[in-house]
KOLTOR-508360 format. One record per residue (C-alpha): residue number from 0; residue in three letters; x negated, y negated, z. Coordinates in Angstrom, 2 decimals. Layout:
% KOLTOR-508360
<rec drenlo="NUM" pake="ALA" u="X" v="Y" w="Z"/>
...
This chain:
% KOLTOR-508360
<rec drenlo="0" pake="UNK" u="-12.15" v="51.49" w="12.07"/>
<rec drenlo="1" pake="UNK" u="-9.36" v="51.91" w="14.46"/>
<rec drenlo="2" pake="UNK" u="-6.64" v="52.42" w="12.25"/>
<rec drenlo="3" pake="UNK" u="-4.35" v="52.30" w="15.95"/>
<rec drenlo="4" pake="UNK" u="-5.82" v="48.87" w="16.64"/>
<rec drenlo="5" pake="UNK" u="-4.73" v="47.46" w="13.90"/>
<rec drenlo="6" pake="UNK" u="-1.42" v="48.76" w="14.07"/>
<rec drenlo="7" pake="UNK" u="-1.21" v="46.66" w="17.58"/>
<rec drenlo="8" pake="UNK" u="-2.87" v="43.53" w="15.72"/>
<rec drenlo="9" pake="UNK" u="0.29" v="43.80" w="13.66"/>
<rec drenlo="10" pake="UNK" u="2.48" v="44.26" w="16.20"/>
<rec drenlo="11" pake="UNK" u="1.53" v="41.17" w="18.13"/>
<rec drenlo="12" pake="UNK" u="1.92" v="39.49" w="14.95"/>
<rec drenlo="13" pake="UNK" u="5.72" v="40.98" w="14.86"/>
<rec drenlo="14" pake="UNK" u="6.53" v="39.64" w="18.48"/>
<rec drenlo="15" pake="UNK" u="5.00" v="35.68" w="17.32"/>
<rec drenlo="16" pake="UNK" u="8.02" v="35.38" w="15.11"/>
<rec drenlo="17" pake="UNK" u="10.44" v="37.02" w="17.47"/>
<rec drenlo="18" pake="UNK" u="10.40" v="40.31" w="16.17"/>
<rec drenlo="19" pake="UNK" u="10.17" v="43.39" w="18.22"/>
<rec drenlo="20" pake="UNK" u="6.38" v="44.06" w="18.57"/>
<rec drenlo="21" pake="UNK" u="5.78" v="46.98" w="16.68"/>
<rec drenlo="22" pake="UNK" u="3.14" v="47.20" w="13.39"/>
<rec drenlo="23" pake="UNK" u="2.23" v="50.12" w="11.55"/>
<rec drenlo="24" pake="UNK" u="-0.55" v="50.64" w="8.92"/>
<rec drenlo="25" pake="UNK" u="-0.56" v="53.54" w="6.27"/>
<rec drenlo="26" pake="UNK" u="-4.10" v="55.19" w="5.82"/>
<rec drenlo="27" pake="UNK" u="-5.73" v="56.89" w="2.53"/>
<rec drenlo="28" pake="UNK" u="-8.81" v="58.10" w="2.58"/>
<rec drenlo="29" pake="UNK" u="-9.83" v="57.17" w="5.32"/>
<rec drenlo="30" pake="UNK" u="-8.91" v="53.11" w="4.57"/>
<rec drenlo="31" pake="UNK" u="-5.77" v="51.14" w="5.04"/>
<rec drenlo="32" pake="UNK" u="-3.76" v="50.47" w="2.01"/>
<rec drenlo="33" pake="UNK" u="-0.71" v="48.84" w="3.11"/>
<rec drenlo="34" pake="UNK" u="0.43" v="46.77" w="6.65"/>
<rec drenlo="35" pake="UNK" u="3.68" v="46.27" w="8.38"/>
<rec drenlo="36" pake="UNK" u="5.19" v="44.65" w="10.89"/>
<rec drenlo="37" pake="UNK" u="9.30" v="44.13" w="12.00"/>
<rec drenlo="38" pake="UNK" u="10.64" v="41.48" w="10.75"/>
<rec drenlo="39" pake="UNK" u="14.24" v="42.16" w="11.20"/>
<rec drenlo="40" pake="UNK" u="14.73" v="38.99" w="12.73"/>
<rec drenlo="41" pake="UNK" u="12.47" v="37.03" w="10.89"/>
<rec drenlo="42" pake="UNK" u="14.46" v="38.30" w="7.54"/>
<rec drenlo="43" pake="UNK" u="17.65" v="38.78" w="8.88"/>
<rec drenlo="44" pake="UNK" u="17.50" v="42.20" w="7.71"/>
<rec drenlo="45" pake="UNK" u="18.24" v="45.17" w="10.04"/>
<rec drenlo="46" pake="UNK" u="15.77" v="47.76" w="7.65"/>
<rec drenlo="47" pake="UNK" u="12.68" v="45.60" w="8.07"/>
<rec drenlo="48" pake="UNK" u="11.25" v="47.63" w="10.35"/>
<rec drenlo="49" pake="UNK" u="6.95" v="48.33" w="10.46"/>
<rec drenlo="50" pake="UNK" u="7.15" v="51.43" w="8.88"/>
<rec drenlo="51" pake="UNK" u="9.62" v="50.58" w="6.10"/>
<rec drenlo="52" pake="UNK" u="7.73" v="47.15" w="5.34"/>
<rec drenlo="53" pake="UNK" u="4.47" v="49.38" w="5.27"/>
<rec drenlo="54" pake="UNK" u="5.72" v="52.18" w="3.01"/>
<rec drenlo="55" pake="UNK" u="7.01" v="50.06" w="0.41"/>
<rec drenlo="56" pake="UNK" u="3.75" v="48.08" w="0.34"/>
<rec drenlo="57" pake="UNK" u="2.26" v="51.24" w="-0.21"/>
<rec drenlo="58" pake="UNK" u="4.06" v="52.57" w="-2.49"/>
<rec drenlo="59" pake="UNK" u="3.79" v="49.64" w="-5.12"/>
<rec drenlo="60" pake="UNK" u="0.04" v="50.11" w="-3.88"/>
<rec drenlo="61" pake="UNK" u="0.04" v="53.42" w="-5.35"/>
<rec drenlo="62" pake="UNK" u="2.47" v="53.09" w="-8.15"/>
<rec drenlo="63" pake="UNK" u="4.35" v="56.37" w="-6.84"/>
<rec drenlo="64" pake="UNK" u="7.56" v="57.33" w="-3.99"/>
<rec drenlo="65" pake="UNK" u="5.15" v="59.86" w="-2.36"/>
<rec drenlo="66" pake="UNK" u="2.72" v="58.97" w="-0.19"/>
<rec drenlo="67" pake="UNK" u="1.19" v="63.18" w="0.72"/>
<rec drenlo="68" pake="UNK" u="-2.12" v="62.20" w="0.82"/>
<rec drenlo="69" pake="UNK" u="-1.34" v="59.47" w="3.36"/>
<rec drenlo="70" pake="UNK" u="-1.29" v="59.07" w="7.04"/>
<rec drenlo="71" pake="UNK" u="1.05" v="56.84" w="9.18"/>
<rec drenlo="72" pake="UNK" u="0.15" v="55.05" w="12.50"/>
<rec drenlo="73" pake="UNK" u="2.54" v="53.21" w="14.46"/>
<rec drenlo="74" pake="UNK" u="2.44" v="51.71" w="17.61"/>
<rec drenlo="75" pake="UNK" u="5.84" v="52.81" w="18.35"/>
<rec drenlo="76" pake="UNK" u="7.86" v="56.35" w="17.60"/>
<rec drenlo="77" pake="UNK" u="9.90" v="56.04" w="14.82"/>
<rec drenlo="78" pake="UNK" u="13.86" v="55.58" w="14.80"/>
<rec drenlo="79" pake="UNK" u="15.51" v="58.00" w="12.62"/>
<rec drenlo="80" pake="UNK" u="16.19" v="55.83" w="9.87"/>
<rec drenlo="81" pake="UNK" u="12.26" v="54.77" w="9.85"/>
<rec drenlo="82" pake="UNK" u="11.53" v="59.19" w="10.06"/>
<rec drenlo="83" pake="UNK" u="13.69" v="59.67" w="7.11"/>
<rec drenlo="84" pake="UNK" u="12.20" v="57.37" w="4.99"/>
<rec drenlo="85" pake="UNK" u="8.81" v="58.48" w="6.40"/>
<rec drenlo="86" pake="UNK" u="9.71" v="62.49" w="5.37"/>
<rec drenlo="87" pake="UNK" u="11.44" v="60.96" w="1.93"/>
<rec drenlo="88" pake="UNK" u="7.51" v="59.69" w="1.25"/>
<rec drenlo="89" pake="UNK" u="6.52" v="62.83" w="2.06"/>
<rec drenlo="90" pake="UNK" u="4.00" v="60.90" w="4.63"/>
<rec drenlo="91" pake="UNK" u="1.92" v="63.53" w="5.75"/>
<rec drenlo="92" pake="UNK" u="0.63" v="62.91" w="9.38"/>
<rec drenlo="93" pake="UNK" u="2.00" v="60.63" w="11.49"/>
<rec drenlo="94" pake="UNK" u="0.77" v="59.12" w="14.66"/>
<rec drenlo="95" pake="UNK" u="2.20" v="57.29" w="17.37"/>
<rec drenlo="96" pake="UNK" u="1.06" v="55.25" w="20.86"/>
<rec drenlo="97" pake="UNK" u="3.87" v="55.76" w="22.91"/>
<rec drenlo="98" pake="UNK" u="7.39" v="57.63" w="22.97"/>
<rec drenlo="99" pake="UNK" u="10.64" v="55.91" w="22.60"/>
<rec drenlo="100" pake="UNK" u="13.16" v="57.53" w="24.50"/>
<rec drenlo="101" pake="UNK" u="16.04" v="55.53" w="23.39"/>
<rec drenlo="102" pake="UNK" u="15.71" v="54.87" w="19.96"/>
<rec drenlo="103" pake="UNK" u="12.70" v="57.22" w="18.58"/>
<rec drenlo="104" pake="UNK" u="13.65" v="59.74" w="15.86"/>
<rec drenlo="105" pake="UNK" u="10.71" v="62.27" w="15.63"/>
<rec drenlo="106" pake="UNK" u="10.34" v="63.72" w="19.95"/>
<rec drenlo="107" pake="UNK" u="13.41" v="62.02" w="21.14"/>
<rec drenlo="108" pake="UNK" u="16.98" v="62.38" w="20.21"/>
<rec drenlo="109" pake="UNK" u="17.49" v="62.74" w="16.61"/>
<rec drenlo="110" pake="UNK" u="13.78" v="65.03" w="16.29"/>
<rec drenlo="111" pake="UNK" u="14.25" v="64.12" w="12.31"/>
<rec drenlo="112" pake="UNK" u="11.56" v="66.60" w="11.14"/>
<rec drenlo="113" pake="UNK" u="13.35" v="69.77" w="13.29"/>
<rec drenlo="114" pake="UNK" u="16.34" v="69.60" w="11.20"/>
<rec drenlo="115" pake="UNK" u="16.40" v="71.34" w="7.45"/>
């Protein structure tokens, strides 16, 4: 499976209900355990974003706040808020489709996981 392509498939889903297209799924071993999509506008909440909907799924998948033996693909770079949370998990690979210049928190601006 093409644990990226889904990540779009959620993404498009995101953009249907006005969202900002991004999706993210959270792997372990090898199968997806939890899916996420924005829905900041849909909710009316400005912390709904893919990765934050998709960790907390996860973690009530797993009954735990660390997610070590898990792996993160998004379609988009994080924002720092979504990084933080992501190193708070303790995530531990995370993968990306494109860069996001303006707003991405792990190779642009903020570069969350190069501070102490």
């Amino acid at each position: 499976m093409n644990f990226m392509n889904q990540a779009f498939l959620l993404a498009k889903k995101a953009e249907l209900h006005g969202d900002v297209p991004i999706g993210a799924v959270i792997v372990q071993n090898e199968k997806i355990i939890a899916r996420g999509e924005n829905r900041v506008q849909k909710s009316k909440n400005p912390t709904l974003h893919a990765e934050i909907v998709a960790i907390n799924k996860a973690c009530r998948k797993t009954n735990s706040k660390f997610l070590d033996d898990c792996d993160l693909y998004v379609t988009l770079e994080p924002c720092s808020m979504c990084a933080t949370a992501i190193s708070f998990a303790r995530i531990r690979n995370i993968y990306f489709a494109a860069r996001d210049e303006k707003g991405g928190g792990i190779t642009s601006n903020a570069k969350i996981f190069e501070n102490d």
